[in-house]
C-alpha positions as CSV (number, residue, x, y, z in Angstrom):
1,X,247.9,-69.9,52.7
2,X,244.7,-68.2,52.0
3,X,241.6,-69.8,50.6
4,X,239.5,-68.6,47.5
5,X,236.5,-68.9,48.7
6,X,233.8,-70.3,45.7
7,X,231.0,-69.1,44.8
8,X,228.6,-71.0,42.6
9,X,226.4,-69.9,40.5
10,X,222.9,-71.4,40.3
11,X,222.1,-72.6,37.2
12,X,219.5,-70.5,35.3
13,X,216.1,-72.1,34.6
14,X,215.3,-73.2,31.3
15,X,214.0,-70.4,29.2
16,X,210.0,-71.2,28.0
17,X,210.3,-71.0,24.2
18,X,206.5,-70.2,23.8
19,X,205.5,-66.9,25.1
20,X,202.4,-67.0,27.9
21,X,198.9,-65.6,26.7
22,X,197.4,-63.2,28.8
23,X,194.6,-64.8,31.2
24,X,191.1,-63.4,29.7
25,X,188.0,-62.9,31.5
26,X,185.4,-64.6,30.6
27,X,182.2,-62.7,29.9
28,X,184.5,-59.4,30.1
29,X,185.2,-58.5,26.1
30,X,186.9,-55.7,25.2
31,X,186.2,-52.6,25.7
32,X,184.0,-53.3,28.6
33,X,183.2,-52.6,32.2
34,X,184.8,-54.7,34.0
35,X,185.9,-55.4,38.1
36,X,188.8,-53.6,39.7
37,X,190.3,-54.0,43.4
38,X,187.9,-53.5,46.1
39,X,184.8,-54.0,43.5
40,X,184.8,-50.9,41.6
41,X,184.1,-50.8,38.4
42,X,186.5,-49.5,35.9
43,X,184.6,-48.5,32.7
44,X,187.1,-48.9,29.3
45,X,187.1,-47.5,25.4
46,X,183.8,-48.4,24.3
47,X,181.9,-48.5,26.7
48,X,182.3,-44.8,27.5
49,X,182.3,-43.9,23.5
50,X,178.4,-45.7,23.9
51,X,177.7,-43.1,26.6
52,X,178.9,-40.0,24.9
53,X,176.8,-41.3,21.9
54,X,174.0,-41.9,24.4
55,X,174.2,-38.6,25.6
56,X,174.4,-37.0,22.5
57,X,171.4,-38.5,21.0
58,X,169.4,-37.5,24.0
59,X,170.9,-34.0,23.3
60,X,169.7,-34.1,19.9
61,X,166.5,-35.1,20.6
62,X,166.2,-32.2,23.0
63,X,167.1,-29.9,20.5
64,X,166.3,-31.2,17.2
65,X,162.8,-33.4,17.4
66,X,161.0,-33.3,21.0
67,X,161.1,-30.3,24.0
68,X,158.8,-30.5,26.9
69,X,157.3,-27.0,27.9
70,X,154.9,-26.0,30.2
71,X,151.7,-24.7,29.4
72,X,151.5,-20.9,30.8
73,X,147.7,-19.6,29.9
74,X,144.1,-20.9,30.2
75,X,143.7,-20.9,26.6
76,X,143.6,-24.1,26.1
77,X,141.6,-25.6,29.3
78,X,140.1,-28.1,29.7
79,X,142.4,-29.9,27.3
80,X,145.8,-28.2,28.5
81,X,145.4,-26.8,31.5
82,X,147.6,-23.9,33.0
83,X,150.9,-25.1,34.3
84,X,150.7,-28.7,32.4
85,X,153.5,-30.4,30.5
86,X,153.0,-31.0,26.5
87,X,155.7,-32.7,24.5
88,X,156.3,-30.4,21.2
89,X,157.6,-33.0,18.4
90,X,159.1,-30.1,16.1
91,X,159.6,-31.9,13.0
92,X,156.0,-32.4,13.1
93,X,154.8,-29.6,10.3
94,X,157.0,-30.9,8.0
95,X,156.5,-34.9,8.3
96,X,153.1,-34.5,8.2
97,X,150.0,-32.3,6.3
98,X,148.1,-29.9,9.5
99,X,144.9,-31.2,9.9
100,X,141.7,-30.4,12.1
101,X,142.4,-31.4,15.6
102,X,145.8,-31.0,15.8
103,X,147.9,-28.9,18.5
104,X,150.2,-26.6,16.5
105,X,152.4,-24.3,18.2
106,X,153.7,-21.1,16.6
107,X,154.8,-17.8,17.6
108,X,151.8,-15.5,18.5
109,X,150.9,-12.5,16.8
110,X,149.5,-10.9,19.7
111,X,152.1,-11.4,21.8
112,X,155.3,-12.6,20.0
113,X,155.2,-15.6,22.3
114,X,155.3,-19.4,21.5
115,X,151.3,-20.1,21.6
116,X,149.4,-23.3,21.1
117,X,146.1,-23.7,19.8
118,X,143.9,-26.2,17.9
119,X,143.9,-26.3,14.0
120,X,140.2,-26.0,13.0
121,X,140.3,-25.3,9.0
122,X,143.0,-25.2,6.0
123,X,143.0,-23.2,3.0
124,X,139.9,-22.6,1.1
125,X,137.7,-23.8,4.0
126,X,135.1,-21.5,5.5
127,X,135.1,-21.0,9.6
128,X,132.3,-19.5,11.6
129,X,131.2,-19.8,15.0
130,X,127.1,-19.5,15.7
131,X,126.2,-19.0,18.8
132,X,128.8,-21.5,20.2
133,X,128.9,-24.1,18.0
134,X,131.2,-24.0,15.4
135,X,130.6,-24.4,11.9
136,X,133.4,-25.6,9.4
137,X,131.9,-25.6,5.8
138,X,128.5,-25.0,6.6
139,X,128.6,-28.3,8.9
140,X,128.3,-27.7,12.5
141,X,131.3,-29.3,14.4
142,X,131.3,-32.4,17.5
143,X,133.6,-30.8,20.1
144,X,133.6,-32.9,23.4
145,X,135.9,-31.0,24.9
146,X,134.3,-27.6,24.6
147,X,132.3,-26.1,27.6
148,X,129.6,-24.3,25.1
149,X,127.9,-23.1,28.0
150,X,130.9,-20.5,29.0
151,X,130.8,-19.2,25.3
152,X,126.5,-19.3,25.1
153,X,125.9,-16.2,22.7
154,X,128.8,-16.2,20.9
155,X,129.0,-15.3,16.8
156,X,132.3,-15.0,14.6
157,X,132.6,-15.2,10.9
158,X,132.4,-17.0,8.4
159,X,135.6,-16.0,6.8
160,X,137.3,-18.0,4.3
161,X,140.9,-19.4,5.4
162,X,143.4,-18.5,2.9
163,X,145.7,-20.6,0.8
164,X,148.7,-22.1,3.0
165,X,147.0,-21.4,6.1
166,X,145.3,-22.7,8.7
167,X,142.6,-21.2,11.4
168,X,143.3,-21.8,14.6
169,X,141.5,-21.7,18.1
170,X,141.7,-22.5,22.0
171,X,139.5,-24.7,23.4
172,X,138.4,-22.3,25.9
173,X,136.9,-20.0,23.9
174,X,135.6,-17.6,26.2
175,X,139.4,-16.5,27.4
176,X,141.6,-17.6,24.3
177,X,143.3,-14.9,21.9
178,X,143.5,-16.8,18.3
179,X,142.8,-16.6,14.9
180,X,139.7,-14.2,15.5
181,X,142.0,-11.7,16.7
182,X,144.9,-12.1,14.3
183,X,143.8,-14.1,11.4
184,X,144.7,-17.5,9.8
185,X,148.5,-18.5,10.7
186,X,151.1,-19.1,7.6
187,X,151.9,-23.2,7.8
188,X,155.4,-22.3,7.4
189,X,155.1,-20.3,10.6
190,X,154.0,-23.4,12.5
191,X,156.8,-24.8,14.8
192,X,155.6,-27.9,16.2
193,X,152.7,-29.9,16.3
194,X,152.2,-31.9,20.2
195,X,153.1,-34.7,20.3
196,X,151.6,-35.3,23.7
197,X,149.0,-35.2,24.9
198,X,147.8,-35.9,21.4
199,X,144.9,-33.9,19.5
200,X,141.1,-35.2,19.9
C-alpha cells in the first residue's frame, strides 16, 4: 500500500502590527549631500536647487551689477595702467550723483569704444587747465597722481560744463583723448562708474 508522504507547512511568523520607520541619518536632513557606496557623494533636491541659484546669482552679477575688463590704453597711467584689471559696478550712475574723482566709463566719442576717464567738473562748473595744473572754478586742483612734468606748457579752456554733464579727463594728460577733444559727456551716457580700484 502506498504511503502519502506529508508535508508540513511551517507555521508563518507573526505579522508585526506596527509598520518599521525608516533608519535616518543623523546630521544628513533632507535634501542633502549625503554618503553613497564606495564614499561618493550623492548630491539630492536642494542641495542642487542652492547651486543653480548660486550659479545664477553669480551670472547675474556678471551681467547685471559688476564685469571686470581690462584696461587697453595709456590714458589713464599711472592710475590704470595698460593691460590692468578694473571692476565696472554698472549700476553705479544711477545709485549714486557723479562726482570729481570718480572713474566713469562710457562709450567714446572718438572712437565708439567703451573709455574710462576721471570726472573733473559737473554742470555749471568752469574747467581750465594752466600750464599743467588744473583749475576747476578758478581754484587750482591737488592731483597726486598727475606727472605735471610730462604735460609742463600745457593750456586748455576755461569752458563752462553744461547742464547734465560732466567733464572728463585721463590722468595722463600728455597721451589721453577726452573731453578737450569731444566735449562734456551726457550723465545718461555714462555706463559704469569703477568700482575698483576706486577713485582718489
Amino acid at each position: 500500500m502506498g504511503r502519502l508522504a506529508a508535508h508540513r507547512a511551517d507555521p508563518k511568523p507573526p505579522s508585526d502590527p506596527k509598520p518599521r520607520a525608516a533608519p535616518s541619518v543623523p546630521g544628513n536632513p533632507a535634501g542633502a549631500a549625503r554618503r553613497g557606496s564606495g564614499g561618493r557623494t550623492i548630491f539630492t533636491g536642494r542641495s542642487v536647487t542652492t547651486a543653480v541659484l548660486l550659479a545664477a546669482g553669480l551670472l547675474a552679477s556678471r551681467l547685471w551689477l559688476v564685469e571686470p575688463v581690462t584696461v587697453s590704453s595709456e590714458s589713464m597711467e599711472p592710475a590704470l595702467p595698460k593691460g590692468s584689471t578694473v571692476l565696472m559696478f554698472k549700476p553705479g550712475p544711477l545709485l549714486a550723483p557723479v562726482k570729481a574723482g570718480d572713474l566713469v566709463v562710457f562709450t567714446s566719442p572718438e572712437d565708439g569704444k567703451p573709455a574710462v576717464k576721471r570726472a573733473i567738473a559737473l554742470g555749471g562748473q568752469t574747467v581750465a587747465i594752466e600750464d599743467s595744473v588744473l583749475v576747476v572754478d578758478g581754484v587750482q586742483q591737488a592731483e597726486p597722481g598727475i606727472d605735471h612734468s610730462r604735460i609742463d606748457g600745457t593750456y586748455f579752456g576755461p569752458v563752462t560744463v553744461p547742464a547734465g554733464h560732466v567733464f572728463v579727463l585721463g590722468d595722463n594728460r600728455a597721451g589721453s583723448i577726452d573731453s578737450r577733444a569731444y566735449g562734456s559727456v551726457p550723465l545718461e551716457a555714462l555706463q559704469a562708474t569703477v568700482l575698483w580700484p576706486a577713485g582718489r
